[in-house]
Residue, then its C-alpha position, 0 to 999 in steps of 0.5 A: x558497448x552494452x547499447x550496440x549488444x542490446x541493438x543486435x540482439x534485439x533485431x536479430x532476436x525479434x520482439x520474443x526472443x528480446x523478451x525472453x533474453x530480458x526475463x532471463x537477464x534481470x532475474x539475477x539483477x533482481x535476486x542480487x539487489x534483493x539479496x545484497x541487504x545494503x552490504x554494497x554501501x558498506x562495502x564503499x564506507x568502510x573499505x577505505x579505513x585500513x587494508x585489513x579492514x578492506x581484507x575482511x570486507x572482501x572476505x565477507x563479500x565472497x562468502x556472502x556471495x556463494x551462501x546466500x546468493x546462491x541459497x536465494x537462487x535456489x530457493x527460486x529454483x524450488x519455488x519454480x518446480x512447484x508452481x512454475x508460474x515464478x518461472x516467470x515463462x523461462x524454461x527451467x533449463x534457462x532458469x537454472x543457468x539464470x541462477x548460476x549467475x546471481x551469486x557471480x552478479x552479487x560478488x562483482x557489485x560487493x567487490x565492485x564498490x569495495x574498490x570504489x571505497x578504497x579510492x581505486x575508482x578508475x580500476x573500477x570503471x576499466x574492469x566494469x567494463x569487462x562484461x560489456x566488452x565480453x558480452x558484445x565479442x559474444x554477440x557479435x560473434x554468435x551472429x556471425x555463426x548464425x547461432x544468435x539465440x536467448x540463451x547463447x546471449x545469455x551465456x555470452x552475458x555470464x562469461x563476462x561476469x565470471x570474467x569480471x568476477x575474477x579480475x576483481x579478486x585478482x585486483x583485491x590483493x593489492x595494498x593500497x593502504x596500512x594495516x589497521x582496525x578491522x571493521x566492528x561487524x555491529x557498526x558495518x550491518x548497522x549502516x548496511x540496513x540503513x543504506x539499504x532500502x533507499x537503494x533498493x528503490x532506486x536501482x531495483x524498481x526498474x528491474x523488478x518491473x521486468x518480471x511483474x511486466x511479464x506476469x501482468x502483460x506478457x513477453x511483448x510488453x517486456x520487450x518494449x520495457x526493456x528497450x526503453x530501460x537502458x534510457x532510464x538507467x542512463x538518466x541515472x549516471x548524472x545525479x548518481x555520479x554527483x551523489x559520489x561526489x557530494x557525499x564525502x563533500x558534506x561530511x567535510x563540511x564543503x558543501x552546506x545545505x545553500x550549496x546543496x540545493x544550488x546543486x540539486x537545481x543545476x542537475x535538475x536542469x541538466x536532467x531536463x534538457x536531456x530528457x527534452x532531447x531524448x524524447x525528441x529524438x526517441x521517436x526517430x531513432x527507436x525505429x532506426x536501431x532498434x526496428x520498426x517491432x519496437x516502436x511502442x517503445x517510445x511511448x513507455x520512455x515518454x511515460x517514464x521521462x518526467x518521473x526520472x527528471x525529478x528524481x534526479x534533483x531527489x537524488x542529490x538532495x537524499x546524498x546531502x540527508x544521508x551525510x547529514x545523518x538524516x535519514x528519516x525523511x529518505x526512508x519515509x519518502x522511499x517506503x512511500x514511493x514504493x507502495x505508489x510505485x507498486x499499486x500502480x504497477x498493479x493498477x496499470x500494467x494489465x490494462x496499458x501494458x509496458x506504458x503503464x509499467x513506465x507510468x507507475x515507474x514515473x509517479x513512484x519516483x515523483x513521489x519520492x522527489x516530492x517527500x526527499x523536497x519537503x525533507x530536504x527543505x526541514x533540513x536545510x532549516x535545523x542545519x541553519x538553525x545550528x551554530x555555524x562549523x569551520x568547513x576545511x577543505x582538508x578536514x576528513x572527519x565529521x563535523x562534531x555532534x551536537x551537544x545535546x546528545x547521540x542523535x537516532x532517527x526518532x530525536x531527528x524527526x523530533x527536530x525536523x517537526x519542531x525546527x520552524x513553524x510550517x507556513x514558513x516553508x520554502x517556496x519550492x515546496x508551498x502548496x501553492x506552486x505545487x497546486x499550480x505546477x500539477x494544474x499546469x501539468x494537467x493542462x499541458x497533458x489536455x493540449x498534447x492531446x488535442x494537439x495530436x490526437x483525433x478530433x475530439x468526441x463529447x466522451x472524450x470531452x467528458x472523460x478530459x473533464x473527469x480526468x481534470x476533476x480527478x486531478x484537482x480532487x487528488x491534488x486536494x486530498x495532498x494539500x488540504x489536511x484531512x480532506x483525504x479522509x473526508x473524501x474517503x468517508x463521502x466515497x463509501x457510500x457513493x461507491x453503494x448507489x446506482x451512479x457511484x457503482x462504476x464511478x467507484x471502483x476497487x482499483x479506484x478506491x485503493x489509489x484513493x487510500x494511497x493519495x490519503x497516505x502520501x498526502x499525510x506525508x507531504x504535509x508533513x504528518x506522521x502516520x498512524x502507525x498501528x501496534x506491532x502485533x496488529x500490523x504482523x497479523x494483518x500483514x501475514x494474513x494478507x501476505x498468505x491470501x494473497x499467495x494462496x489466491x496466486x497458487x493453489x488452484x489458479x492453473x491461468x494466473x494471468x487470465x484470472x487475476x484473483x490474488x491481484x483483486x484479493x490485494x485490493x479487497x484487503x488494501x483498506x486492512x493495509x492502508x487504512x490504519x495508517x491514514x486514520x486514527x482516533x481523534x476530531x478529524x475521524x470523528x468529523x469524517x464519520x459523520x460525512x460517512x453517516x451522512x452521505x448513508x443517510x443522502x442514500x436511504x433516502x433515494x433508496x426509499x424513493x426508489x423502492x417506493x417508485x418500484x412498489x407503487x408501479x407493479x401493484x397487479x404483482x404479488x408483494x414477494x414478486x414486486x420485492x423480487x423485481x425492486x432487488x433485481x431491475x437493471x442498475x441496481x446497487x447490491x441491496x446486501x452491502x447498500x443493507x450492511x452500509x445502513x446498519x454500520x451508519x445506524x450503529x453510530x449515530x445510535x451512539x451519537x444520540x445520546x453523546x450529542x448536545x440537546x436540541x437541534x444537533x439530537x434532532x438531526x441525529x435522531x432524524x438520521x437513525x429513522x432514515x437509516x432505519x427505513x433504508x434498511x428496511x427498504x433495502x429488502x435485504x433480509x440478513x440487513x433485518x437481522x442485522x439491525x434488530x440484533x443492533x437496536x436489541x443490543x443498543x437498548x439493552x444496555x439501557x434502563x428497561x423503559x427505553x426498551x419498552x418504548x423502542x418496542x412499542x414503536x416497531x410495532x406501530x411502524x410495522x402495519x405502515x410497512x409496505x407490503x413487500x416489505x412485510x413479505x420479505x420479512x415474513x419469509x425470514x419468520x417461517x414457511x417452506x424457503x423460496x429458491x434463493x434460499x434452498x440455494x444458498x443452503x446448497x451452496x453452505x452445505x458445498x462450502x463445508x464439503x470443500x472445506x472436508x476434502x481441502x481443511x488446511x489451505x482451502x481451495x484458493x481465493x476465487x476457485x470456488x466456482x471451478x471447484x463447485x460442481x464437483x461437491x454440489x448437491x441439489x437439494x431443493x425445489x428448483x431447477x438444477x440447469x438454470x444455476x450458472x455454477x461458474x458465475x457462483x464464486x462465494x458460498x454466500x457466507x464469509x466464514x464459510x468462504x474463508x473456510x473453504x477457500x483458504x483453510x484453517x489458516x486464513x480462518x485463523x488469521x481472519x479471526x485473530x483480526x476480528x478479535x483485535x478489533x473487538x478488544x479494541x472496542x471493549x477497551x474503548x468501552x471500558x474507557x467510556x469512549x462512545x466510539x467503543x459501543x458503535x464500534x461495538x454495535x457495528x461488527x455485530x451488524x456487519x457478522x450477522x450480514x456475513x452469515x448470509x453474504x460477503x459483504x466484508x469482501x466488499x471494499x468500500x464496506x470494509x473500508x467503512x469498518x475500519x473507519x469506525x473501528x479506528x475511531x475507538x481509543x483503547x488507550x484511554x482505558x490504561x490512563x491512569x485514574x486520579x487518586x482521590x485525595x487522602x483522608x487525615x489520619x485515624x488514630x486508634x480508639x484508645x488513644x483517641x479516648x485520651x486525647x479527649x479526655x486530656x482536652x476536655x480537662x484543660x478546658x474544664x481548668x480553663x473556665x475554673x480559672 
């Protein structure tokens, strides 16, 4: 019924009018499954216990409803009237009536489930089935009255649930069992919150993309989503129906884990054939129902079709953890499906529209099938290991708990990690068969399209081979340990040189970061969680730049994109301390970081050589001039900061690593840095590396000093000259353009910050704002300055300043501290990661007082790596105690202990 109403109002609304109708559909959707906070799987575990128990539960689940359902969809509301961008395009009369149905959506789910609890499951089905009915007499009938239109739909929609609502209520004060124990409200949240994540990615992801759709792509892409929604959902009702089912069956002890996995196949397979079916005929009967308009649709359903198939096998194996009272795997493989799901969605979506919303949809629920598998596989493994328990069909209790004690989630993992070696895997989850199935996937992917598409151009050749690379680099990076972070530290200077500009980019960088962090958990590593105060800082000071690019001076949000690319500049603060922590694979990654730095002041050095020797009848400041701005060259700043951060560690190294050889390379490694630097031509670079190299040899005897002094100043007449000329301009004389420039610029930037000090004035609006307080102060032309192309003051602290206030000042700072203090402790500890730690902040602060390199992501990436490497926990080690000094006795009695001896000695000899 729910399809026949959907067909008719998307042929008689047309593909905006669908859209619309969508938008305001899945907006209370959204807010009741954000809001329900697990208490609808409470409601089905506890309700059955006793009638007062279930009395209680209805009780709570109305005022639950009204309060903070209605108290969300307010909030809603307000944030709307102030920017009405979250409106998500509804006018806010609709929106208001799309509010009005969130408490009425929440209280029939909490009711809904209560039932199912209590055993009244075909109570249940017969009322769900009351909206459905009243929403399709609606439609049908609004058609026939030609009054068919988004909000009338909509009305018809919320008359069925206020119908359904009430039928619920009605049906709650029948007695179905005794009197008992009312339900402890400690235990009922307990297992709410647990329950609820899980949840929330299964049944929300589908529906939040409808609005993320829409802020990304548009109304037309909503439509084509929301045709093919009903077929995702619908891919649901196997395994969700055989999870009900198990449930219960594995707490009795009627299924085991064999059972199980005999069950997750069946399913499995039943998914496949009907995902085969349906998207056979998709293509033939989109059309058909649904128009012509709506074609598109079946691409978005083709997209979302293999991520649903493996989730329905994820499914019943998450049902046979949540019995068995292991949910660490499920929350782990929840938690990193979502992130997948939500970078990809913001990855895609602007570019391919609802395809790729289906796309993201599909790898987030691989994902999550992927890790559910490998948890599932651990726990078939401590469940054998487990002395054997009578299974009773009759039996409605628990099994026993072990012996050993209350389980919690931390001494469940402990087992799962400890329970059987790891090459002793199951075949269905080895690496091998998993490398084999994604190559076969890959393939598969290349036939199709040359099967159906055009023929074939040597870009298209080209752009198959790098796909196929892409594929086998991240399959590496899933199943070869550490080798995501090798490939993250080789990526960072790639990304900085002519080739790897293009190759490397933000969006790639950061899928790169999320492959690195489901690949620790498919190996079955844990993640480097951070501590608790970093993590809360990082998360606030990130969530409030991102909503601060979103909504403060943004009037096009969806053409602008800036809270979208300020998420991705800040991914390696977010996913970079999860994928890396101190130890010998950092330390090994580091040193494929330096040197890939070195690879690259090489061919810096050639360059810039290449460039000096051919413009010989230019001035030594024009031919640098030229070197900096000729066509494809890298950003020499960051290529500068990426020379000092690699110098700060192998500086370091220097000194820790072994005699011969090994310090050879090494001090090889800091000449070329060294050169790179210099041959870079970035001046805030210069004085950047002396103030490194100053503060590396202070902290040394006074001969290195001077050793490391009369050497710069042997290699500097070597230096060429535009080299000399570039320096020279830091050391006096009236400054060029580029200089005056950039002084006005700072003197903008601290104008913004005058007129706007707490917030700023958004991420990325310094363009839009700067003619307003530019004032041209030097010798130059005012008209050539292209003040829309000028988004930063061309010095991070004031960008921070002026585009984010003194907030986002605090919060940037109060990063940097933690990392210094992380250095110093490492120091203290007399860990060497500490000083190059150390060493590079310094360098990289200094380059950001005359750029942003730190808004750079690889750069930025690049710190974190370094920082990370440092071990401040070693400074609170305890130090051993040195042994104990026999006791000293006082003088006197020391006297006349040797007097006493030395009279029996005497008496002694006498005798």
């Amino acid at each position: 019924m729910s399809f026949a109403a959907g067909v008719i109002a998307a042929r008689d609304l047309g593909v905006q009018g669908r859209a619309t109708f969508a938008v305001m559909i899945s907006v209370p959707t959204v807010l009741s499954i954000v809001a329900v906070l697990g208490m609808d799987n409470a409601n089905a575990r506890f309700a059955g216990t006793s009638h007062t128990a279930f009395r209680q539960i209805v009780r709570w689940s109305v005022v639950f409803s009204l309060v903070p359902g209605s108290a969300l969809a307010g909030l809603w509301l307000l944030v709307g009237r102030l920017w009405p961008v979250a409106l998500l395009g509804v006018p806010f009369g609709s929106a208001v009536a799309a509010a009005v149905m969130c408490p009425v959506t929440l209280l029939t789910t909490l009711l809904g489930t209560a039932e199912i609890g209590r055993g009244r499951v075909r109570t249940y089905n017969l009322v769900s089935s009351v909206p459905a009915v009243c929403h399709l007499v609606g439609v049908c009938g609004l058609l026939a009255a030609g009054s068919l239109t988004p909000m009338s739909c909509f009305l018809s929609a919320l008359a069925g649930q206020l119908l359904c609502a009430g039928t619920l209520l009605i049906a709650a004060t029948a007695r179905v069992h005794d009197d008992g124990e009312p339900v402890s409200a400690r235990t009922f949240g307990s297992f709410a919150i647990k329950a609820y994540l899980p949840n929330l990615i299964h049944y929300g992801l589908l529906r939040l993309d409808v609005p993320v759709i829409q802020l990304l792509a548009g109304a037309s892409a909503v439509a084509m989503y929301a045709v093919a929604l009903p077929l995702a959902e619908a891919m649901f009702l196997l395994p969700s129906a055989v999870a009900l089912v198990m449930f219960p069956a594995v707490t009795s002890g009627a299924v085991d884990a064999r059972a199980a996995a005999r069950i997750a196949r069946t399913v499995f397979a039943a998914a496949a054939v009907s995902a085969a079916v349906a998207a056979a005929l998709a293509p033939v009967l989109i059309p058909a129902v649904y128009g012509r308009p709506y074609f598109g649709a079946v691409h978005v359903i083709w997209a979302m079709l293999p991520g649903l198939v493996l989730f329905s096998m994820g499914r019943s194996l998450q049902a046979y953890l949540a019995a068995a009272d292991l949910l660490r795997p499920v929350i782990a493989a929840t938690v990193i499906g979502a992130i997948v799901n939500v970078v990809l969605l913001a990855v895609l979506t602007p570019r391919y529209a609802a395809v790729g919303a289906g796309a993201a949809d599909s790898a987030g629920y691989l994902v999550f099938a992927v890790l559910i598998g490998r948890g599932a596989r651990l726990g078939f493994r401590v469940r054998r290991r487990r002395p054997a328990e009578p299974a009773t069909l009759g039996r409605r209790t628990a099994p026993a708990r072990p012996s050993t004690g209350r389980r919690s989630v931390k001494t469940v993992g402990d087992r799962l990690r400890g329970a059987y070696p790891r090459q002793a895997g199951s075949l269905v989850f080895s690496r091998v068969p998993m490398a084999a199935a994604g190559l076969v996937t890959v393939a598969g992917a290349g036939c199709v399209a040359v099967a159906y598409g055009p023929a074939l151009s040597p870009a298209d050749v080209v752009g198959a081979l790098g796909a196929v690379g892409a594929a086998i680099l991240v399959l590496a990076c899933l199943l070869v340990p550490d080798a995501g972070l090798y490939v993250l530290a080789a990526a960072i200077p790639l990304s900085q040189s002519d080739a790897g500009t293009s190759l490397i980019s933000p969006r790639r960088l950061a899928a790169l970061m999320v492959v690195c962090l489901v690949g620790r958990v498919v190996r079955g590593r844990e993640i480097a969680w951070p501590k608790l105060i970093g993590t809360l800082i990082t998360v606030g000071t990130v969530g409030y730049l991102v909503a601060a690019g979103a909504v403060i001076g943004d009037d096009d949000l969806l053409g602008a994109g800036s809270w979208q690319y300020l998420l991705l500049v800040c991914a390696p603060l977010l996913l970079v301390p999860l994928i890396a922590g101190p130890g010998p694979a950092l330390d090994r990654a580091l040193l494929v970081f330096c040197c890939g730095s070195v690879i690259l002041a090489l061919i810096e050095i050639v360059q810039a050589g290449s460039v000096f020797a051919m413009k010989g009848d230019l001035t030594p400041a024009d031919t640098a001039v030229l070197a900096i701005t000729q066509e494809g060259a890298a950003n020499h700043n960051a290529v500068g900061a990426l020379f000092v951060m690699a110098a700060a560690v192998l500086l370091r190294r220097c000194s820790a690593v072994r005699r011969g050889l090994p310090r050879l390379a090494t001090g090889a490694g800091v000449v070329t840095l060294a050169l790179g630097v210099a041959y870079s031509l970035s001046r805030e670079a210069y004085l950047a590396g002396i103030a490194v190299i100053a503060l590396y040899a202070a902290r040394r005897s006074l001969r290195g000093v001077l050793a490391l002094g009369v050497g710069a100043a042997c290699l500097v007449p070597l230096l060429p000259a535009a080299i000399a000329a570039r320096f020279g301009s830091i050391l006096g004389g009236a400054p060029d353009a580029n200089s005056a420039v950039r002084i006005d610029l700072w003197s903008s930037a601290l104008r913004m910050f005058e007129a706007h000090p707490v917030f700023g004035v958004g991420y990325l609006n310094f363009a839009d704002q700067l003619p307003a307080y530019y004032r041209a102060t030097g010798d130059y032309e005012v008209m050539f300055l292209q003040l829309p192309l000028l988004e930063f003051a061309h010095n991070t602290y004031l960008t921070v300043l002026s585009q984010t206030g003194l907030v986002g000042a605090v919060g940037v700072g109060s990063l940097a501290v933690l990392g210094v203090r992380r250095a110093r402790r490492a120091i203290r500890s007399g860990d060497p990661a500490g000083e190059a730690a150390l060493l590079a902040m310094i360098g990289v602060g200094i380059c950001s007082l005359f750029g942003e390199v730190l808004l750079v992501p690889p750069l930025l990436a690049g710190l974190m790596l370094i920082i990370l490497a440092a071990r401040p926990g070693a400074a609170e080690a305890p130090t051993p105690l040195p042994p104990p000094a026999p006791p000293r006795l006082p003088a006197p009695v020391l006297a006349s202990v040797s007097v006493s001896v030395a009279a029996r000695a005497s008496a002694a000899v006498a005798r």
